[in-house]
C-alpha positions as CSV (number, residue, x, y, z in Angstrom):
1,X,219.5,-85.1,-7.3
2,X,219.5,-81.2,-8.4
3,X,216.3,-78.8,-8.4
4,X,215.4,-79.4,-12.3
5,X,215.2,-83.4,-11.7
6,X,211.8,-82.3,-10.3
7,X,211.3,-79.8,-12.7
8,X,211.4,-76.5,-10.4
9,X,212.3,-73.7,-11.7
10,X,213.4,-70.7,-9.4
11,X,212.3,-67.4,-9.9
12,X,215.3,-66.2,-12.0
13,X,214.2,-69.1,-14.0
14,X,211.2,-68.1,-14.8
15,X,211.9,-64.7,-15.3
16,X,214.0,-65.4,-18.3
17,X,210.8,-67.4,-19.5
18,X,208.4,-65.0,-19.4
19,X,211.1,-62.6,-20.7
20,X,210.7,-59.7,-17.5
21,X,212.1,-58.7,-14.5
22,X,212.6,-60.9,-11.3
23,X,210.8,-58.1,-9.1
24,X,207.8,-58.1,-11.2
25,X,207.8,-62.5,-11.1
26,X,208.7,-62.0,-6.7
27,X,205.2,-59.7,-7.0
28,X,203.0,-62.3,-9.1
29,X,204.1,-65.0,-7.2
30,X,202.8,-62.7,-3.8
31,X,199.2,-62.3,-5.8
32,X,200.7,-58.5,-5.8
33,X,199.9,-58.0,-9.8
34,X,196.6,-56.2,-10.9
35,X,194.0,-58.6,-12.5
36,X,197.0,-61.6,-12.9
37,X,196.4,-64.3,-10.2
38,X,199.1,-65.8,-8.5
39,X,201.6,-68.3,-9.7
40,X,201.9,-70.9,-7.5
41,X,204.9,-71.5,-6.2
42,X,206.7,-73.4,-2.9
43,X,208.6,-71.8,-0.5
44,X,211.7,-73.1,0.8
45,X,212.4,-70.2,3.5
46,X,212.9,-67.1,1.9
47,X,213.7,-68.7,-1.4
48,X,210.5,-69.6,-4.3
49,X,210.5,-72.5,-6.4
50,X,208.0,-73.3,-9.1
51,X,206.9,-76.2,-10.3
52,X,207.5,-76.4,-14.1
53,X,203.9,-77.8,-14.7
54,X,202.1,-75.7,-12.3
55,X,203.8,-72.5,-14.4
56,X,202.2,-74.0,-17.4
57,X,199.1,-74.5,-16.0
58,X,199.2,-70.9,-14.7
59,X,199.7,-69.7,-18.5
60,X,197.2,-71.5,-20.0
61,X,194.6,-70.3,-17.2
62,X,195.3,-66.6,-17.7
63,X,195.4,-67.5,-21.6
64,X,192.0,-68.4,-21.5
65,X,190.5,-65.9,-19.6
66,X,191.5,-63.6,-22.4
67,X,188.8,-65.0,-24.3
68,X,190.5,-64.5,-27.6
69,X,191.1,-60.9,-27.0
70,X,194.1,-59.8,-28.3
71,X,196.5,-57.5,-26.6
72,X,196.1,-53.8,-28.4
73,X,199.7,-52.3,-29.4
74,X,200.2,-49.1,-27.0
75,X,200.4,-45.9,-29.6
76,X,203.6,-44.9,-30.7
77,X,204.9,-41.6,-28.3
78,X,202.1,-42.6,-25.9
79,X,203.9,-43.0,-22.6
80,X,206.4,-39.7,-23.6
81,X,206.3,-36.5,-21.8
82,X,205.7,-33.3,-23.5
């Protein structure tokens, strides 16, 4: 019986979902992100496992607090230095 017959994913997992960096899944998971709550997750030591459902669930949460917003696209050049 492996990890994924109970639909965990680890956090490498999920970092490849959400398509960003391990670090910034490790800080969401600690409730470390500005305005994002945590994703719940289950600790097996040092190691994080999510549940698969509970990672949906998250999305859908955060999806609706949106509220239909949409995301505005940053400017083009915004974030260069002069």
């Amino acid at each position: 019986m492996g990890v994924n017959d109970f639909g965990l994913l680890t956090i490498k997992d999920v970092a490849l979902m959400l398509r960003c960096s391990e670090a910034h899944i490790c800080k969401a998971v600690a409730g470390r992100v500005r305005g994002c709550p945590p994703i719940p997750s289950i600790s097996l030591g040092r190691r994080k496992l999510i549940r698969r459902q509970s990672l949906i669930a998250w999305l859908e949460a955060n999806e609706k607090t949106l509220g239909g917003a949409t995301m505005a696209r940053p400017e083009r050049g915004a974030g260069k230095r002069a």
